[in-house]
TORKOL-4160 file (C-alpha; in steps of 0.2 Angstrom, whole numbers, padded with zeros to 4 digits, m for minus):
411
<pt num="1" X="0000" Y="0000" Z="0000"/>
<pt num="2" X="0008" Y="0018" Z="m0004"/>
<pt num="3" X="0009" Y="0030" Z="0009"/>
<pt num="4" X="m0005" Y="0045" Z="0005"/>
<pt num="5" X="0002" Y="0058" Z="m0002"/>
<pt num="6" X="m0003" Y="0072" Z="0010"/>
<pt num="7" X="0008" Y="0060" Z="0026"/>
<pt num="8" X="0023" Y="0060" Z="0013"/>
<pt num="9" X="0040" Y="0063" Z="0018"/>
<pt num="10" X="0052" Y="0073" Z="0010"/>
<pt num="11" X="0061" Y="0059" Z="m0004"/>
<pt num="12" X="0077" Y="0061" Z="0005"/>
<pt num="13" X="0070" Y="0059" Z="0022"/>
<pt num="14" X="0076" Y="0041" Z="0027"/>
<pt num="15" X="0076" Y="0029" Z="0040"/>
<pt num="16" X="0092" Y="0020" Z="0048"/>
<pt num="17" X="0091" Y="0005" Z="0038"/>
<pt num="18" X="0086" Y="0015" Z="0023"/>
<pt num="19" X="0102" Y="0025" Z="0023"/>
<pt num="20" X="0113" Y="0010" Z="0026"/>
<pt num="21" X="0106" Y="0002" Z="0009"/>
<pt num="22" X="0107" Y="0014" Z="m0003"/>
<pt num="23" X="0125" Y="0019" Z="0003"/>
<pt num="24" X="0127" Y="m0001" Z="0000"/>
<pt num="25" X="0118" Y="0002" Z="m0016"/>
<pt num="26" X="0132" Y="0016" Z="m0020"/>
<pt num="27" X="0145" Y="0006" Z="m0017"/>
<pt num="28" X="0137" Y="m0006" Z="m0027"/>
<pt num="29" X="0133" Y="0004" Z="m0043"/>
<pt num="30" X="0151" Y="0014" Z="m0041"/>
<pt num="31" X="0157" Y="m0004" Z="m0043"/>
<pt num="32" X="0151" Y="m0012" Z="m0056"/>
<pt num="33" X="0151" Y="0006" Z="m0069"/>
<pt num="34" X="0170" Y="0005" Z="m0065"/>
<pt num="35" X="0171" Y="m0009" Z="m0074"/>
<pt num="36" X="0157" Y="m0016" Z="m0084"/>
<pt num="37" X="0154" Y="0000" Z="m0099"/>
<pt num="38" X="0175" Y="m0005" Z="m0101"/>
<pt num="39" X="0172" Y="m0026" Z="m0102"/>
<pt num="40" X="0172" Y="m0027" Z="m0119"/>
<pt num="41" X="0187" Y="m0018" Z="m0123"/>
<pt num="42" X="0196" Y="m0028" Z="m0109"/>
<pt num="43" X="0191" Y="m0043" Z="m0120"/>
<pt num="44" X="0196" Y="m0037" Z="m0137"/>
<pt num="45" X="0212" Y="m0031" Z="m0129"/>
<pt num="46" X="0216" Y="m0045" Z="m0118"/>
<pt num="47" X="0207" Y="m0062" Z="m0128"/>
<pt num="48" X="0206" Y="m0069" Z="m0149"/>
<pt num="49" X="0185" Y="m0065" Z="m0145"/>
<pt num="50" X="0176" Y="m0060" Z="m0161"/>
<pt num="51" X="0167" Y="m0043" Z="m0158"/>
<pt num="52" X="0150" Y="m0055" Z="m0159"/>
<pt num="53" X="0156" Y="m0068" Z="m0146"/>
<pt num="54" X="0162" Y="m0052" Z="m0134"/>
<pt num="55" X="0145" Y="m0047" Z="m0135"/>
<pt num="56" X="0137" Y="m0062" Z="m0129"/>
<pt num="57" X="0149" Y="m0064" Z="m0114"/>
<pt num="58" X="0146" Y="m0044" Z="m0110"/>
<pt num="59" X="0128" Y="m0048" Z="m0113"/>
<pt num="60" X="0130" Y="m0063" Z="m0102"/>
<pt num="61" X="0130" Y="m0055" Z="m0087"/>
<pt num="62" X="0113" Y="m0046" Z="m0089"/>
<pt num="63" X="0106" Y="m0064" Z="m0096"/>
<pt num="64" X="0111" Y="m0074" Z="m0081"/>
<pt num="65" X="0103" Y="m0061" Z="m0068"/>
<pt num="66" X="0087" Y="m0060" Z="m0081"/>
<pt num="67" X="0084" Y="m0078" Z="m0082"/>
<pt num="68" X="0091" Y="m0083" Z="m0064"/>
<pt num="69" X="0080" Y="m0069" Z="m0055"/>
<pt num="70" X="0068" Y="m0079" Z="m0048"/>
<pt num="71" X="0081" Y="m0094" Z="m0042"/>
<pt num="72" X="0088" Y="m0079" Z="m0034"/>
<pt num="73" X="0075" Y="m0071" Z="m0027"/>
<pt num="74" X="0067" Y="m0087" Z="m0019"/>
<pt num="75" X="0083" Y="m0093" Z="m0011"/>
<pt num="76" X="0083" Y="m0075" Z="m0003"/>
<pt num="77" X="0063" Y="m0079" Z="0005"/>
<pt num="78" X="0071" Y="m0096" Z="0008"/>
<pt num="79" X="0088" Y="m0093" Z="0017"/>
<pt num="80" X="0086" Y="m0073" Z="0020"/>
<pt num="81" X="0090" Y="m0058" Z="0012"/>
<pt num="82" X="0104" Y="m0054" Z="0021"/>
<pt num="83" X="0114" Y="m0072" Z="0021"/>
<pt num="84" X="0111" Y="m0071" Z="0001"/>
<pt num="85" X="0117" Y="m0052" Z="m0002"/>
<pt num="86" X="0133" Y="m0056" Z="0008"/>
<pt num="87" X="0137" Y="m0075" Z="m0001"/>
<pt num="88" X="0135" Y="m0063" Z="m0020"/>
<pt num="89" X="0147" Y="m0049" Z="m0012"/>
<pt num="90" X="0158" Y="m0062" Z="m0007"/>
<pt num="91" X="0157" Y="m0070" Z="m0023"/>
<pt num="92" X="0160" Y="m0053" Z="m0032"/>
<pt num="93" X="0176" Y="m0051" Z="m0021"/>
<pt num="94" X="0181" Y="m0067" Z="m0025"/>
<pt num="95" X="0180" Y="m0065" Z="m0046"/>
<pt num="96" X="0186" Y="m0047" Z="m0044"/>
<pt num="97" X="0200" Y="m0051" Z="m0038"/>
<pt num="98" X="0205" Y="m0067" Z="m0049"/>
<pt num="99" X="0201" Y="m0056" Z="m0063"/>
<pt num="100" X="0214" Y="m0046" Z="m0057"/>
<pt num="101" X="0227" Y="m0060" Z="m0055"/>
<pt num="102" X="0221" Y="m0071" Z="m0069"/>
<pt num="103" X="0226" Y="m0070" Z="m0088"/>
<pt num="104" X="0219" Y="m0086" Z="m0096"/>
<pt num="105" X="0205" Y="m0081" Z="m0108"/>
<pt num="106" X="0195" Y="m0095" Z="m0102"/>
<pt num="107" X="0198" Y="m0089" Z="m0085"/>
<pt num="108" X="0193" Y="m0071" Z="m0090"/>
<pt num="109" X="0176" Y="m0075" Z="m0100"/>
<pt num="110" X="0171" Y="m0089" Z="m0086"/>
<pt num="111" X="0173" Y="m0076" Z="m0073"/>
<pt num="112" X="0167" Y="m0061" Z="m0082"/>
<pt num="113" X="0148" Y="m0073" Z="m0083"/>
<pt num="114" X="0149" Y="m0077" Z="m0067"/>
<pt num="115" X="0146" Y="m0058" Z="m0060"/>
<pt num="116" X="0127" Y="m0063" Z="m0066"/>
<pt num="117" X="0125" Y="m0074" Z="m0053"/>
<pt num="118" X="0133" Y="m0063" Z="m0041"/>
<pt num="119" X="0120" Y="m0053" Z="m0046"/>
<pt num="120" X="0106" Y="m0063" Z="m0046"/>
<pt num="121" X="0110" Y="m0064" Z="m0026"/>
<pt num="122" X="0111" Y="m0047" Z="m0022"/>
<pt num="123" X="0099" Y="m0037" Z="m0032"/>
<pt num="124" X="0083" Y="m0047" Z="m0026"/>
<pt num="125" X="0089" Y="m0045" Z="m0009"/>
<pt num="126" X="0092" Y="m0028" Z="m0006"/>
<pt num="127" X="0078" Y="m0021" Z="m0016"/>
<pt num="128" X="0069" Y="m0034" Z="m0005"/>
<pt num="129" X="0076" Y="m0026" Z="0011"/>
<pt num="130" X="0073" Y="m0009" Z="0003"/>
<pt num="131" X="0055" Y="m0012" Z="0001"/>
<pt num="132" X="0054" Y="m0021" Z="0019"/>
<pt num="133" X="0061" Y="m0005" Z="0027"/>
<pt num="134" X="0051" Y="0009" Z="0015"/>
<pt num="135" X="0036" Y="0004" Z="0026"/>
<pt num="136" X="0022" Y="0009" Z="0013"/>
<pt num="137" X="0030" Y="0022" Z="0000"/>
<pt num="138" X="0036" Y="0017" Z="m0014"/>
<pt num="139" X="0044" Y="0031" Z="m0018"/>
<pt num="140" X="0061" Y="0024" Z="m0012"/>
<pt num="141" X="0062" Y="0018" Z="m0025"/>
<pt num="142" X="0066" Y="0036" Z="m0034"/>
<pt num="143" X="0079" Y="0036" Z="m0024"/>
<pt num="144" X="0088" Y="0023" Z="m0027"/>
<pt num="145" X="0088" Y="0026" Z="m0045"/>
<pt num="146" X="0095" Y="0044" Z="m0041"/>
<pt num="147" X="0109" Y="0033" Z="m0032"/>
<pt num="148" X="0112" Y="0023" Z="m0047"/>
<pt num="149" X="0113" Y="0036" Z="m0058"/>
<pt num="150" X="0127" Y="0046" Z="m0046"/>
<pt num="151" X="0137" Y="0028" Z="m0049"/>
<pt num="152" X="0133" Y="0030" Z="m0067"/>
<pt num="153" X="0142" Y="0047" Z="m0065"/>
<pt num="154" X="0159" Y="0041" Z="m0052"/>
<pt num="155" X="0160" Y="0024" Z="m0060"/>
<pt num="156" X="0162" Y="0026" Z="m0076"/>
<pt num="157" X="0177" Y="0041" Z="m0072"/>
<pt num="158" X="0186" Y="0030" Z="m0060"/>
<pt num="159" X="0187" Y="0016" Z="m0073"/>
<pt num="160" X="0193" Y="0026" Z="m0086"/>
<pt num="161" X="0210" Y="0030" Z="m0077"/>
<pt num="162" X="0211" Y="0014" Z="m0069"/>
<pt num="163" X="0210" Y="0004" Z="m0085"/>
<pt num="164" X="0224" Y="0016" Z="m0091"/>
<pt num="165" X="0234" Y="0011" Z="m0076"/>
<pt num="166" X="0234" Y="m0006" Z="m0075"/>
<pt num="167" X="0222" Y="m0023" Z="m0076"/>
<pt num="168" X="0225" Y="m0025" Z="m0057"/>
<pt num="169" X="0220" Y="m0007" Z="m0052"/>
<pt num="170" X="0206" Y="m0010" Z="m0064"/>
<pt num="171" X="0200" Y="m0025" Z="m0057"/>
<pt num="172" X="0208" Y="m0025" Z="m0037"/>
<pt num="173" X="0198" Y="m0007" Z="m0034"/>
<pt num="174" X="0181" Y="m0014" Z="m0040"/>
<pt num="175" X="0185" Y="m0027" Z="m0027"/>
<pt num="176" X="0188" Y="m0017" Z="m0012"/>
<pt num="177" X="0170" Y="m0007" Z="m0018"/>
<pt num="178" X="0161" Y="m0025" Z="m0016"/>
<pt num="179" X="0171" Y="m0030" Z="0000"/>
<pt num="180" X="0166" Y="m0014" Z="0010"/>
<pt num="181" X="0148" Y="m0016" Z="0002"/>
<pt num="182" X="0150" Y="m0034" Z="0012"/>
<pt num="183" X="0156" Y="m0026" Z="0028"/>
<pt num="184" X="0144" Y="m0014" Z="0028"/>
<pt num="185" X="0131" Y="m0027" Z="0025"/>
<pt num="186" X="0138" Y="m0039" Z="0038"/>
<pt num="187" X="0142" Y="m0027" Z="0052"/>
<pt num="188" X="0124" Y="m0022" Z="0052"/>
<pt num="189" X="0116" Y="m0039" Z="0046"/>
<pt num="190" X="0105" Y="m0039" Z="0065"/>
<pt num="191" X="0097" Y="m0022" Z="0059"/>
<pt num="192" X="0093" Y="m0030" Z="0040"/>
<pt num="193" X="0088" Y="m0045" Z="0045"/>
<pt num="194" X="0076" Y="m0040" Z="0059"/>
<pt num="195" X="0065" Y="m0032" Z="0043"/>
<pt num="196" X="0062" Y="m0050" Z="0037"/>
<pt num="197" X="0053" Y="m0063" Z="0047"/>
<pt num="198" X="0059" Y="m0067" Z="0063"/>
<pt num="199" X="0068" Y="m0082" Z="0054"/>
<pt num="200" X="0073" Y="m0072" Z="0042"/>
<pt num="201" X="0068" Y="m0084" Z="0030"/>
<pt num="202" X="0049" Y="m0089" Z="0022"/>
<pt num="203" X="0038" Y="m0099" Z="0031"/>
<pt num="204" X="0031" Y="m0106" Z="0015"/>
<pt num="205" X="0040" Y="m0121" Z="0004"/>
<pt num="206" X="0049" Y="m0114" Z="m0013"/>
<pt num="207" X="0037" Y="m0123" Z="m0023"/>
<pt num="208" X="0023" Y="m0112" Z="m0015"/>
<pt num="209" X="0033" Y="m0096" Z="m0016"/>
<pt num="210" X="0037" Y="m0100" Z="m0035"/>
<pt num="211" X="0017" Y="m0103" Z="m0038"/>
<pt num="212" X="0012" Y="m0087" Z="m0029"/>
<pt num="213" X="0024" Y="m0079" Z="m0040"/>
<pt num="214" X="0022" Y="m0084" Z="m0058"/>
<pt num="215" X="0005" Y="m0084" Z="m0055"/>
<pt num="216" X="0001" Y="m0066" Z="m0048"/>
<pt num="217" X="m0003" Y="m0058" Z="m0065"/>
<pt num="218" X="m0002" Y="m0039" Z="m0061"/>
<pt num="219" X="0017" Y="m0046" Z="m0057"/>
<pt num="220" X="0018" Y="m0054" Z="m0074"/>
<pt num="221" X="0010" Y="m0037" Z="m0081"/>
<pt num="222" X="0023" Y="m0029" Z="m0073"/>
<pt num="223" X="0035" Y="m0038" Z="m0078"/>
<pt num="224" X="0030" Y="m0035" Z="m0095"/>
<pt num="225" X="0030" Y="m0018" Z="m0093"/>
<pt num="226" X="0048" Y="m0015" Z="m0088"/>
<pt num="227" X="0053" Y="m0027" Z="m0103"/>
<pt num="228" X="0044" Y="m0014" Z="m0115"/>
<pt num="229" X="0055" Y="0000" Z="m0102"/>
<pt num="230" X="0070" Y="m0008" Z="m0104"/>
<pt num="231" X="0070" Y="m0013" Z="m0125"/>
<pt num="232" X="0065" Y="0006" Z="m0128"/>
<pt num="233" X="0078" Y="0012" Z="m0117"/>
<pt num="234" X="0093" Y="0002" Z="m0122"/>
<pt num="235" X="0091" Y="0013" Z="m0139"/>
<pt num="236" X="0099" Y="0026" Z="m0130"/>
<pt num="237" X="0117" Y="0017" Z="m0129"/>
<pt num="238" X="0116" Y="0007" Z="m0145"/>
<pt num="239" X="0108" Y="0015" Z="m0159"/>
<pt num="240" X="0107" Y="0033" Z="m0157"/>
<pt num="241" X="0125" Y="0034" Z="m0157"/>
<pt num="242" X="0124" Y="0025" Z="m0174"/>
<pt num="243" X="0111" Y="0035" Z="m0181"/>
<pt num="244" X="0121" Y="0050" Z="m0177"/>
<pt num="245" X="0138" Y="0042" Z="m0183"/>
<pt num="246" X="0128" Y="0043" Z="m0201"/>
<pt num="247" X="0124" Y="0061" Z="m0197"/>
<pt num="248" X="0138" Y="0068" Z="m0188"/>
<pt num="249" X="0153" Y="0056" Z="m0194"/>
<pt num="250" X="0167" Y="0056" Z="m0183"/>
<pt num="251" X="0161" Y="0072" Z="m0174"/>
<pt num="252" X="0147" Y="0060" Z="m0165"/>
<pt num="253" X="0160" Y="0052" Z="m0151"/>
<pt num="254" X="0165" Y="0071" Z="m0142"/>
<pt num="255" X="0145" Y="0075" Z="m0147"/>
<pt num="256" X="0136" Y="0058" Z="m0139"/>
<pt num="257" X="0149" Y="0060" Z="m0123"/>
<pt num="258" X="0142" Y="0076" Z="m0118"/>
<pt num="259" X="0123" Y="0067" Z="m0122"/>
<pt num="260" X="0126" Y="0055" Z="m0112"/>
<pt num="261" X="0132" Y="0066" Z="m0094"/>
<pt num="262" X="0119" Y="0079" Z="m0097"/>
<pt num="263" X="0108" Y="0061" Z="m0096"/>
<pt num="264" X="0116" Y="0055" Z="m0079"/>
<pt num="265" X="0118" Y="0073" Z="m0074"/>
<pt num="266" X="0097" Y="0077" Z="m0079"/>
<pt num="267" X="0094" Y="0060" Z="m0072"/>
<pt num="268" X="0098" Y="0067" Z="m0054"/>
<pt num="269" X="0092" Y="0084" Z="m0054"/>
<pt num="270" X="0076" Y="0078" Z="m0061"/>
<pt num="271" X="0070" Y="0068" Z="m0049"/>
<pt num="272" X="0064" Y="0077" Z="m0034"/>
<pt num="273" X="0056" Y="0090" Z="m0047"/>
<pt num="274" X="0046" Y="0073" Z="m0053"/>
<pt num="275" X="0042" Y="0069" Z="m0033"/>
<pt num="276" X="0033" Y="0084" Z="m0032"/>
<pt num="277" X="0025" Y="0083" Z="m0049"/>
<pt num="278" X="0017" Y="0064" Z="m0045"/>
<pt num="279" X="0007" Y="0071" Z="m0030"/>
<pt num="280" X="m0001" Y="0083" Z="m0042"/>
<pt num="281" X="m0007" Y="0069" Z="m0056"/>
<pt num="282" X="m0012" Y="0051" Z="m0056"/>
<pt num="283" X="m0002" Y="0037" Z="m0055"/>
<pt num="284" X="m0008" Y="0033" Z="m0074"/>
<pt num="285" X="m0006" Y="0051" Z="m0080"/>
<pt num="286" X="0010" Y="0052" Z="m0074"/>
<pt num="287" X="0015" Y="0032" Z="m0084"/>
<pt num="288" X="0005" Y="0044" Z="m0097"/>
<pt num="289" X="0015" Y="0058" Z="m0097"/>
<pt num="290" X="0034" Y="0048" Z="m0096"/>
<pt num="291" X="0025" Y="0041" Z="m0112"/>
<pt num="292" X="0023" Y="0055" Z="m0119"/>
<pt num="293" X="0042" Y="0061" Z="m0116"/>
<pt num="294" X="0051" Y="0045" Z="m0122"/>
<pt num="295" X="0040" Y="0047" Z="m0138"/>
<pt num="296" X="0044" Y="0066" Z="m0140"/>
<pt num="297" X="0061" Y="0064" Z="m0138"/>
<pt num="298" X="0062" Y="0052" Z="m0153"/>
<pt num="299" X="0055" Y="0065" Z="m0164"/>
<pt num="300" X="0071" Y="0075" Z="m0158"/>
<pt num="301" X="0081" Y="0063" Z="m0163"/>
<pt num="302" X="0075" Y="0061" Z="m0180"/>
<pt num="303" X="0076" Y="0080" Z="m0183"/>
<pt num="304" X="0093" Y="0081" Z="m0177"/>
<pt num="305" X="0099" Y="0079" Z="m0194"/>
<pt num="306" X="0092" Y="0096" Z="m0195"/>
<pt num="307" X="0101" Y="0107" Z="m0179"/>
<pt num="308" X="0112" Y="0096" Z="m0167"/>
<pt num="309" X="0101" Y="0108" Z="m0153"/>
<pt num="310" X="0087" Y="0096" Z="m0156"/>
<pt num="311" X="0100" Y="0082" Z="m0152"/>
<pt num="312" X="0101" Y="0092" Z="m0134"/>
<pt num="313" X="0080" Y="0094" Z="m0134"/>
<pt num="314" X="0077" Y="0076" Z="m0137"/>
<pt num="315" X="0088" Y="0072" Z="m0120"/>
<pt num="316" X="0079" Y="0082" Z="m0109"/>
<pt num="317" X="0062" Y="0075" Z="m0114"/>
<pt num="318" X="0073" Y="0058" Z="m0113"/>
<pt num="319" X="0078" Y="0061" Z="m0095"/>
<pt num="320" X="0060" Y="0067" Z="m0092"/>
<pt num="321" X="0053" Y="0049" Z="m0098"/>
<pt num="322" X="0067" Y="0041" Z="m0089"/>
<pt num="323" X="0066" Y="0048" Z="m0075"/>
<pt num="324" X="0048" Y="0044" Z="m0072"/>
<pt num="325" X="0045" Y="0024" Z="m0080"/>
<pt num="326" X="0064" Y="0017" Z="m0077"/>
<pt num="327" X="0057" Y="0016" Z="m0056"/>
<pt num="328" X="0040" Y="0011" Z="m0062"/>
<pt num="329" X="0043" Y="m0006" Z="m0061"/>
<pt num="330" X="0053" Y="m0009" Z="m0044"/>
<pt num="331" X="0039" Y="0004" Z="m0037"/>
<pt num="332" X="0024" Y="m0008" Z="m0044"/>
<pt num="333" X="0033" Y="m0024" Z="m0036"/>
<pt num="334" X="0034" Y="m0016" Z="m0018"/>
<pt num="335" X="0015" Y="m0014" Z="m0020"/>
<pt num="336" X="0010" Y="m0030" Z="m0023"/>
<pt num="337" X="0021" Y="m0043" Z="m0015"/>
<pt num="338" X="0018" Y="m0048" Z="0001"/>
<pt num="339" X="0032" Y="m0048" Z="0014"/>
<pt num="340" X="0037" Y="m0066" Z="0014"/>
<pt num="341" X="0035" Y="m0068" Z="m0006"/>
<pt num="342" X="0048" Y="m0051" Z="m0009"/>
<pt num="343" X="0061" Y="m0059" Z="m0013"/>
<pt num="344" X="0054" Y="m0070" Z="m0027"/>
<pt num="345" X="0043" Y="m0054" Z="m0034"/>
<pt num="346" X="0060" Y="m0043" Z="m0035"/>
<pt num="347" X="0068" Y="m0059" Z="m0042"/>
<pt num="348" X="0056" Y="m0061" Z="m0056"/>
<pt num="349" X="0053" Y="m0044" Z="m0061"/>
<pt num="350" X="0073" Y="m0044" Z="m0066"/>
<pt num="351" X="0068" Y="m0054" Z="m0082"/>
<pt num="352" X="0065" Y="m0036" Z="m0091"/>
<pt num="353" X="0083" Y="m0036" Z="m0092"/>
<pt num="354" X="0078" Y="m0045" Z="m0109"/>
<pt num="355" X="0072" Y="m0030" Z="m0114"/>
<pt num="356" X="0091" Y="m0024" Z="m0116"/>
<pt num="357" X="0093" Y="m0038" Z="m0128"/>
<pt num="358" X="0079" Y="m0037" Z="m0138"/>
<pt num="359" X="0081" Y="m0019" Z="m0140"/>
<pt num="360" X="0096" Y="m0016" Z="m0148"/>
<pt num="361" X="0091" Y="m0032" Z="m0160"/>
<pt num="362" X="0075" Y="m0026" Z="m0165"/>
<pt num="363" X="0083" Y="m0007" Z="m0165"/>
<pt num="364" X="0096" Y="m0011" Z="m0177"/>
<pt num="365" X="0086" Y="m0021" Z="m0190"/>
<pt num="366" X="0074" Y="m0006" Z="m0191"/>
<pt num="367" X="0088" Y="0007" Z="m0191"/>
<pt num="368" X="0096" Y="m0004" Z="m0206"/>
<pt num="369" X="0079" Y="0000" Z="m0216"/>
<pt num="370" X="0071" Y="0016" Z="m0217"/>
<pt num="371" X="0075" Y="0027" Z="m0199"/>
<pt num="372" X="0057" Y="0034" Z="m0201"/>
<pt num="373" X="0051" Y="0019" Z="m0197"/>
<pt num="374" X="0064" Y="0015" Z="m0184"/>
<pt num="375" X="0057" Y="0032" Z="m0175"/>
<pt num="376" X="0037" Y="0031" Z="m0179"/>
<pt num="377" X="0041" Y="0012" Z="m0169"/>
<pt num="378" X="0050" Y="0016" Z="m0154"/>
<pt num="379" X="0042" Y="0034" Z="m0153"/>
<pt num="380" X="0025" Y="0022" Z="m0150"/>
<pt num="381" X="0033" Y="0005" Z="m0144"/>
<pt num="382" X="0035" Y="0014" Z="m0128"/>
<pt num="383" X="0016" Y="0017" Z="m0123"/>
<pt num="384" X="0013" Y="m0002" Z="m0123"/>
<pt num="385" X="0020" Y="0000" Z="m0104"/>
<pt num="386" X="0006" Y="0010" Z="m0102"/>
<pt num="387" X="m0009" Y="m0003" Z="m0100"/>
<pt num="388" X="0002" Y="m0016" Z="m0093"/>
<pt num="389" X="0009" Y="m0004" Z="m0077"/>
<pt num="390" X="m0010" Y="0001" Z="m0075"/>
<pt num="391" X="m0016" Y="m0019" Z="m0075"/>
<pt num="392" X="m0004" Y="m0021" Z="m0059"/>
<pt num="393" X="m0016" Y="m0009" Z="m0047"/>
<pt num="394" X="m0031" Y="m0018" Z="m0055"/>
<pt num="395" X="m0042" Y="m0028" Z="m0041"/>
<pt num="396" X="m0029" Y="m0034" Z="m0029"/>
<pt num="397" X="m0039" Y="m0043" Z="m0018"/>
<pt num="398" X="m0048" Y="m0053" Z="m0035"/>
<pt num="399" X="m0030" Y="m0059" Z="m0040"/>
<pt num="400" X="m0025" Y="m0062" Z="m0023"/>
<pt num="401" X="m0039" Y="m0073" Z="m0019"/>
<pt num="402" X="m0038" Y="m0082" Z="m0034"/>
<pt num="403" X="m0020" Y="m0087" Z="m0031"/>
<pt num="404" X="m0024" Y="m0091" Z="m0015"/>
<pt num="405" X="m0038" Y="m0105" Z="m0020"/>
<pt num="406" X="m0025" Y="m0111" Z="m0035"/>
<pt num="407" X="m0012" Y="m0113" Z="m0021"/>
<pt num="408" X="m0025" Y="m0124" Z="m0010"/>
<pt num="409" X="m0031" Y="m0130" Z="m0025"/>
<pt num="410" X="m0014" Y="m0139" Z="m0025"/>
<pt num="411" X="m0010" Y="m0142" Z="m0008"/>
């Protein structure tokens, strides 16, 4: 249930456990930006990969979270959140710093795929713990995207001189990111686990967790949703860049750079200014209007060709519809999972990641045609979310009872 909007605090005004997740969530995002946007030119510099076979291992690590989300996310109802989050930082200690060490190419891609199911640990569980200590408003939510981005900003620097310096800075600082994200996590694990059930764990068997949660269909709704998010998204980093490359020629690397911070930099200012906007319009109007954004900013793009200023338009409308849709998702999961099924909603609802895979696919067979087309689809792709992120506030209580006699059903 969301908190009404005339009892709302401030978005920055958190609780104690609050405040020790996002700065794990810092850590976190600082982390993996330092490395991961330089992976592939690790493996073309350091590997015999074929620039399709790097992609795949890149692409891996998104493919293993998407697909093992729910594996993950109901080994965190089973075991606790807590326990899990701290096995995946070990594990990402551990990787971090054989990569470091380690010069085999086997060694590298096999480690490289196996940050995915570090991730598939961590992520269920801390937005799990997230939702557990948000107590009703979803707008945390906000804020840990506004965290990400901020990592989006630091990583992404840091790795840059780092892989200039040496593989083992690059990989060995990384390293120390994850491990004080464990200690963090560790020191305090009486205060996270304490949200969960006394246990810590489920009281129900997997088998029923997994049933409550593929059958839940606002979940699956959502779930469709932020795949439609994500494949729209993913245009941004692969192939606006080559729509401009054909407009701009090699004047698009100096020009998409400065796109892409005023982005993170937009992302961030951006989002208290939406705060305040979503307690003046519906929930749906504001899906509505985050539509409408991503869809104008397409139309930008397009006319770029015609005044590199229109280039600059289309990323504030961008940021706009980013800014409101890219929390959607994670908000709508913290209002319809129960407490003891979290785990396995969060889990689950990391399958949009496919979205980043489809996306470029579909993007670049359509850019390959005519881009009028390429635009007129992805400027109306994007409202399909529309429907689907409405359907996950529809009748609660219907879909919930239903599941309820379908689990009984099969006791």
């Amino acid at each position: 249930m969301s908190t009404p909007l005339d009892e709302r605090l401030p978005l920055w005004k958190l609780s104690g456990p609050q405040r020790l997740l996002e700065a794990g969530a810092l850590l976190n995002s600082i982390a993996f930006f330092a490395a991961m946007p330089f992976a592939a030119l690790y493996l073309a510099d350091h590997t015999s990969l074929s620039k399709p076979a790097i992609g795949a291992v890149v692409g891996g690590i998104a493919l293993t979270a998407a697909l093992g989300g729910v594996a993950g996310g109901m080994l965190v109802d089973r075991f606790g959140a807590t326990r899990l989050m701290r096995v995946g930082l070990a594990l990402d200690v551990i990787v971090y710093g054989l990569l470091a060490t380690l010069r085999s190419p086997v060694a590298i891609v096999t480690l490289i795929l196996m940050l995915g199911v570090a991730r598939l640990m961590v992520e269920p569980g801390s937005k799990k713990l997230l939702s557990l200590a948000a107590h009703g408003d979803a707008r945390v939510f906000r804020l840990r995207y506004m965290t990400l981005c901020t990592g989006a900003i630091a990583g992404p620097a840091l790795g840059g001189v780092l892989y200039h310096l040496s593989p083992v800075a690059f990989f060995a600082v990384p390293a120390v990111f994850y491990g004080a994200y464990m200690v963090l996590i560790s020191a305090r694990s009486q205060t996270l686990t304490a949200l969960e059930s006394p246990s810590g764990a489920s009281t129900g068997s997997s088998l029923d967790s997994l049933r409550k949660t593929v059958r839940d269909r606002r979940l699956l709704a959502v779930v469709g949703a932020g795949i439609v998010i994500f494949f729209v998204f993913s245009q941004l980093e692969s192939m606006i860049p080559l729509y401009m490359k054909g407009q701009y020629g090699d004047r698009t690397e100096s020009y998409f750079a400065v796109l892409f911070i005023a982005n993170a930099v937009l992302a961030l200012a951006l989002q208290v200014p939406i705060d305040r906007v979503s307690t003046k319009l519906t929930r749906n109007s504001l899906i509505a209007l985050g539509c409408v954004m991503f869809a104008l900013s397409f139309v930008c793009f397009w006319a770029g060709s015609a005044g590199l200023l229109l280039l600059y338009v289309g990323i504030v409308f961008w940021t706009i519809g980013e800014g409101i849709l890219l929390p959607m998702p994670d908000m709508a999961v913290h209002e319809i999972a129960a407490d003891e099924h979290r785990g396995a909603y969060f889990g689950l609802s990391e399958v949009r990641h496919l979205g980043f895979f489809g996306g470029p696919v579909v993007g670049g067979f359509l850019l390959a045609g005519d881009v009028r087309i390429y635009f007129l689809v992805m400027g109306l792709f994007i409202f399909l979310c529309l429907p689907l992120l409405m359907r996950r506030s529809a009748a609660p209580a219907e879909d919930a009872s239903k599941a309820s006699e379908e689990l009984s059903a099969h006791g």
